[in-house]
C-alpha positions in Angstrom: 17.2 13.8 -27.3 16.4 10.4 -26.1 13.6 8.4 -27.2 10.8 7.3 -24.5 11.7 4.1 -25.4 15.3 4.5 -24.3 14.8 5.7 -20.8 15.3 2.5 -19.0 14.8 4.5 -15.4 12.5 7.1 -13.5 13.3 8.4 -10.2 10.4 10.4 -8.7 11.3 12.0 -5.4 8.3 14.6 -4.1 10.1 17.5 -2.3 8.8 20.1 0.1 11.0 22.6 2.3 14.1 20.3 2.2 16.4 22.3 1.0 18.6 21.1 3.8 18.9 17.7 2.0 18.7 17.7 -1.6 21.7 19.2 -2.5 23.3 15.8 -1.2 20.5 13.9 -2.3 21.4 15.1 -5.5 25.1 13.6 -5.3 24.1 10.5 -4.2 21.3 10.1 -6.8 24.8 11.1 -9.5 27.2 8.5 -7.5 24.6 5.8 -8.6 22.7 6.9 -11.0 24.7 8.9 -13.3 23.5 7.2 -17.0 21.8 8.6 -19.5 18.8 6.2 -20.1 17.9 7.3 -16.6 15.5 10.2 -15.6 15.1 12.1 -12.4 11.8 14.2 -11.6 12.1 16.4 -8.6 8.2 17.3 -7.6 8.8 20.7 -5.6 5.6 20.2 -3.8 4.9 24.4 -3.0 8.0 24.6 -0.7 8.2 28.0 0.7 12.1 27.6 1.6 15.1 27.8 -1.1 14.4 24.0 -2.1 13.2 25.1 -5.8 15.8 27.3 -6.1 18.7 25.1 -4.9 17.5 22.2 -7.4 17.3 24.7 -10.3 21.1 25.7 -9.4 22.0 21.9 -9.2 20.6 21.3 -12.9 22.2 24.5 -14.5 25.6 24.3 -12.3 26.4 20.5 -11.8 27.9 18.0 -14.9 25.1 15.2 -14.9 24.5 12.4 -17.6 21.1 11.6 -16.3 18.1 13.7 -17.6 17.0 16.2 -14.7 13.7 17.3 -14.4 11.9 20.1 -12.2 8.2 19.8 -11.4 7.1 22.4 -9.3 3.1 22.2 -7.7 2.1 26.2 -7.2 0.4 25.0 -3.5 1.2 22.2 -0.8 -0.9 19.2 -1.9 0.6 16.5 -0.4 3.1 13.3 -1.0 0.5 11.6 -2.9 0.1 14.4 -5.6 3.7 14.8 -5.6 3.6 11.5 -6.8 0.9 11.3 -9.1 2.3 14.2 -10.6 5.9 13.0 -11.1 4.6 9.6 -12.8 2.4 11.3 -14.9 5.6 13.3 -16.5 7.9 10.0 -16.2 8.8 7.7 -19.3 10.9 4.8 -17.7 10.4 1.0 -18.1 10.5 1.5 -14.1 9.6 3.9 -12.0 11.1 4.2 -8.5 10.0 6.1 -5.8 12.0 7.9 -3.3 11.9 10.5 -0.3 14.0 13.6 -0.1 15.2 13.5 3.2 17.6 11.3 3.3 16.2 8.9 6.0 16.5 6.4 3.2 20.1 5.1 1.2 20.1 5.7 -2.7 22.9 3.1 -2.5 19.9 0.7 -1.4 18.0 2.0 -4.0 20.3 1.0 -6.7 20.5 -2.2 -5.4 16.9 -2.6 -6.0 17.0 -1.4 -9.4 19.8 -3.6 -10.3 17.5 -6.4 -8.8 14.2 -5.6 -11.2 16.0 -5.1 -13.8 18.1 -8.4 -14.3 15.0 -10.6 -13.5 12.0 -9.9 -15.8 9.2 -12.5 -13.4 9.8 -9.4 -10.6 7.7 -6.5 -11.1 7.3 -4.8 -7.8 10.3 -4.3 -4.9 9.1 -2.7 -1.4 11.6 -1.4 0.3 11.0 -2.6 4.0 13.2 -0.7 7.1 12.5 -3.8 9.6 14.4 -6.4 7.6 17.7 -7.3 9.1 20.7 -7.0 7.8 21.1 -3.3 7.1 22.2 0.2 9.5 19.2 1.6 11.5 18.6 4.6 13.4 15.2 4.3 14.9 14.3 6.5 18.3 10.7 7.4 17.6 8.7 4.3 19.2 5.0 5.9 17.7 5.9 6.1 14.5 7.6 2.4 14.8 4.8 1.0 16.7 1.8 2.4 13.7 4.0 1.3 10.9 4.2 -2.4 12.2 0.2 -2.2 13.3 -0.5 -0.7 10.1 1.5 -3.6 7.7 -0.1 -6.0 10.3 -3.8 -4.9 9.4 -2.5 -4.5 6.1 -1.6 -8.3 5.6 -4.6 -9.6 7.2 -7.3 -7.5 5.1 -5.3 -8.4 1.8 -3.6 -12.2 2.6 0.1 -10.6 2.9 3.1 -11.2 4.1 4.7 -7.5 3.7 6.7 -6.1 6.9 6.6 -2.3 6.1 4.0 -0.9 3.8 5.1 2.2 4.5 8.9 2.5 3.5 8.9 5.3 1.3 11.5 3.4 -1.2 9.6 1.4 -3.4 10.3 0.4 -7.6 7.8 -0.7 -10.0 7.7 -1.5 -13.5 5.7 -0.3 -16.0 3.2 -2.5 -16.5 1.7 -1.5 -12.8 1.2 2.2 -13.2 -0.9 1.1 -16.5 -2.9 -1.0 -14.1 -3.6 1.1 -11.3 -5.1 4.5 -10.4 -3.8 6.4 -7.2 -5.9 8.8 -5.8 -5.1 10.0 -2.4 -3.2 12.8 -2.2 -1.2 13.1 1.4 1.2 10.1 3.2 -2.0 7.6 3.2 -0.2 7.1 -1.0 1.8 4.3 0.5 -1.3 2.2 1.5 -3.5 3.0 -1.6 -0.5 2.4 -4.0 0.4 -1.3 -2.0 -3.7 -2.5 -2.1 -3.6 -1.4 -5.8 -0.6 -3.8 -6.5 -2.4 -6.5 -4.6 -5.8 -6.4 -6.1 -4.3 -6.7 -9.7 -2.8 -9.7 -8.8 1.3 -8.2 -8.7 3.1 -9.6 -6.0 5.6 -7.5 -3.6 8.9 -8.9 -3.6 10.6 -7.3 -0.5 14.5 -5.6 0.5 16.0 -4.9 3.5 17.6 -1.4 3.5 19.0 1.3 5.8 17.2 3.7 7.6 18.3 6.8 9.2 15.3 8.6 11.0 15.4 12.3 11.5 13.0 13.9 14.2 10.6 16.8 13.9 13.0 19.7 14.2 15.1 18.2 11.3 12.0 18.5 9.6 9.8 15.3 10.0 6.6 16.1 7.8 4.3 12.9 9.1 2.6 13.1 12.3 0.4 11.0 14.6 -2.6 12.4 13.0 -1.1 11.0 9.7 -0.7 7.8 11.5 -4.6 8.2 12.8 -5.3 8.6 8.9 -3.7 6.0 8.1 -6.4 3.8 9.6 -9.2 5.2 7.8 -7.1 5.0 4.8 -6.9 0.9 5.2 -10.7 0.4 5.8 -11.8 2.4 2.6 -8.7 0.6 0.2 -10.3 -2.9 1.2 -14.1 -2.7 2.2 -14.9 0.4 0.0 -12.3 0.6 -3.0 -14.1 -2.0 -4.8 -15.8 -3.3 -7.7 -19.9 -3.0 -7.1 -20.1 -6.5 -7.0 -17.7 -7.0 -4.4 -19.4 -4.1 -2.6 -22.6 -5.9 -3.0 -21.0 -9.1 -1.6 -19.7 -7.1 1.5 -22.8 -5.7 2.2 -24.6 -8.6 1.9 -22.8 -11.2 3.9 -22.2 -8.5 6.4 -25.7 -7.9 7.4 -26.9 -11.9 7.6 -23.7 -12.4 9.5 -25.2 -9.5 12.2 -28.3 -11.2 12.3 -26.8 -14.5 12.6 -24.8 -12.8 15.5 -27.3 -11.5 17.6 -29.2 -14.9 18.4 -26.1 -15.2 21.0 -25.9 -14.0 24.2 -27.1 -11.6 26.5 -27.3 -7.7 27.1 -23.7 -6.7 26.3 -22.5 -10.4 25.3 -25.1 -9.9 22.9 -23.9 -7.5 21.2 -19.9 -8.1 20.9 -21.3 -10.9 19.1 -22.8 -9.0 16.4 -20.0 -7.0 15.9 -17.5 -10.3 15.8 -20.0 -11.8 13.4 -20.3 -8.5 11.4 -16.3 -8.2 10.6 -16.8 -12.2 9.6 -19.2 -10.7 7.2 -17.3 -8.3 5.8 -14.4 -11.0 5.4 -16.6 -13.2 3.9 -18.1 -10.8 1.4 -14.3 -10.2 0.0 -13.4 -13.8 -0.2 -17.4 -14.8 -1.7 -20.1 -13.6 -4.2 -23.9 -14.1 -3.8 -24.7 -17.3 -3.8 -21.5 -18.9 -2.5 -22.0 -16.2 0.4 -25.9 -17.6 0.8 -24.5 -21.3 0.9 -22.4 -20.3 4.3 -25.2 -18.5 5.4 -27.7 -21.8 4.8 -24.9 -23.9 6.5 -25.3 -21.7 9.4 -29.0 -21.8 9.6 -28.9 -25.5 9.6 -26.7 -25.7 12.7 -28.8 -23.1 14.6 -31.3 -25.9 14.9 -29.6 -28.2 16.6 -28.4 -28.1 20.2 -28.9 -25.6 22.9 -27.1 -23.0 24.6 -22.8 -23.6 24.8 -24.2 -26.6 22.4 -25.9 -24.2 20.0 -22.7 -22.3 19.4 -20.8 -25.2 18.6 -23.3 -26.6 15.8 -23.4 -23.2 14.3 -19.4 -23.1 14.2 -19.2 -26.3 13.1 -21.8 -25.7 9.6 -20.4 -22.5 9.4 -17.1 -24.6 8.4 -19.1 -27.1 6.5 -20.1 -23.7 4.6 -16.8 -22.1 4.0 -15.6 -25.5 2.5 -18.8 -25.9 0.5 -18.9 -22.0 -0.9 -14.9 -22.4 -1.8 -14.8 -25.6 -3.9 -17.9 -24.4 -5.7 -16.2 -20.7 -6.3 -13.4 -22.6 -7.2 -14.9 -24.9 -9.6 -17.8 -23.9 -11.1 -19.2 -20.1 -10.3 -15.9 -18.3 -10.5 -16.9 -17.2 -13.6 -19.5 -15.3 -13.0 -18.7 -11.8 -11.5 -21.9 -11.7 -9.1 -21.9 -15.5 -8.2 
């Protein structure tokens, strides 16, 4: 039996009612994968077709030099425990992560791996289905359309540059799952597992690869309410999912920054100018602690009293500038140490 040590390789692929696909997913996972310091952990995530049982015929029937595991989950909990569950039971150096239905290439896969694994600086490889250079078959414009939105709000909350948070083919080493802690449980995985990676300072190299969409009568499990989700799942990773300092922070700059806001305009101006300065608040709150947070709000102060009118608003943006600059080179330089300032 192999030592931990030894298993160089963990596939984790979550599976519920696709026992139209894994039999072949299994033959491509042995064309590329066949060695024996790799690991595969099917999660049967409470299927209710023949999945479990095909799998279980595959392992007993089929020559294979790769260790095959089963997990099976009694009741439907989701892609997210699926995964939890199958990195809990993995031992790899890496761990990649894989759907079973086939609308990704485990040829693309193994390119990845071969990637990680010959350069030791590259810890985390997103697979990312709107890079060029590979086959695509793409004909369901929602789905397209959240995706890009979603990797779009995604890079702006967390200063990224990532095209497709949500490709479904991702490898990581190690020394990320010892970092992080996932804890949603259905498709919003793929956005808690990316903000994790990002707010321990990892960086996501990315890959082009293939993708092969398959529509709801093949079996599509996501829907537009998972895309709806996927919204709320974005706003709690970055403005909730956070140390209480940073919440403090948040919080903080969030509320002066409403106040600040509603000393311009009228009636309804009035009040998209709270909300505008509010999300500056909550921006600001991520980026600055306390005091650096309280310089930017003195800076604004200042330029309130100068000017009036159209004139107001351009002294205020001006020393709320002056502020930024001031509250980063003193972050930078001399309070970074301190957690609350």
């Amino acid at each position: 039996m192999l030592q931990e040590n030894s298993i160089k390789l963990s596939i984790i692929i979550p599976v519920f009612n696709e026992d139209k696909f894994v039999k072949k997913l299994f033959f491509q996972l042995k064309n590329y994968f066949n060695e024996n310091n790799i690991e595969i952990i099917f999660v049967d995530d409470g299927s209710t077709d023949s999945s479990l049982k095909i799998l279980k015929d595959l392992k007993q029937k089929i020559q294979h030099k790769f260790i095959f595991e089963i997990v099976k989950i009694d009741i439907n909990s989701g892609k997210g425990k699926a995964i939890q569950t199958g990195i809990k039971k993995s031992r790899g150096k890496y761990i990649l992560l894989q759907d079973a239905d086939l609308e990704l290439d485990s040829k693309d896969a193994k390119e990845m791996y071969d990637i990680i694994s010959k350069n030791k600086e590259i810890k985390c490889i997103f697979g990312s289905r709107y890079l060029s250079g590979k086959l695509k078959k793409n004909n369901y414009f929602f789905n397209n359309l959240v995706g890009k939105i979603n990797s779009f709000i995604f890079n702006i909350f967390f200063s990224q540059s990532i095209s497709d948070v949500h490709c479904g083919l991702k490898i990581l080493d190690r020394s990320i799952i010892k970092k992080i802690k996932l804890s949603v449980n259905d498709f919003g995985i793929e956005i808690d597992l990316a903000s994790q990676i990002v707010k321990n300072n990892f960086y996501i190299y990315e890959f082009g690869v293939s993708y092969y969409f398959r529509s709801k009568a093949e079996g599509k499990k996501i829907t537009w309410v998972d895309g709806l989700k996927s919204f709320y799942y974005l706003i709690k990773v970055r403005f909730f999912d956070n140390s209480i300092s940073t919440n403090l922070s948040i919080l903080y700059s969030s509320i002066y920054m409403a106040y600040v806001g509603s000393y311009f305009g009228m009636g309804l101006g009035k009040t998209l100018f709270i909300i505008i300065f509010y999300i500056i608040g909550l921006v600001i709150g991520l980026k600055f602690k306390v005091i650096p947070s309280s310089i930017i709000f003195f800076s604004i102060f200042i330029g309130s009293l100068f000017g009036q009118g159209q004139g107001k608003v351009l002294w205020v943006l001006f020393f709320f500038m002056v502020g930024i600059y001031i509250a980063n080179y003193l972050s930078k330089n001399y309070l970074i140490k301190n957690k609350y300032f």
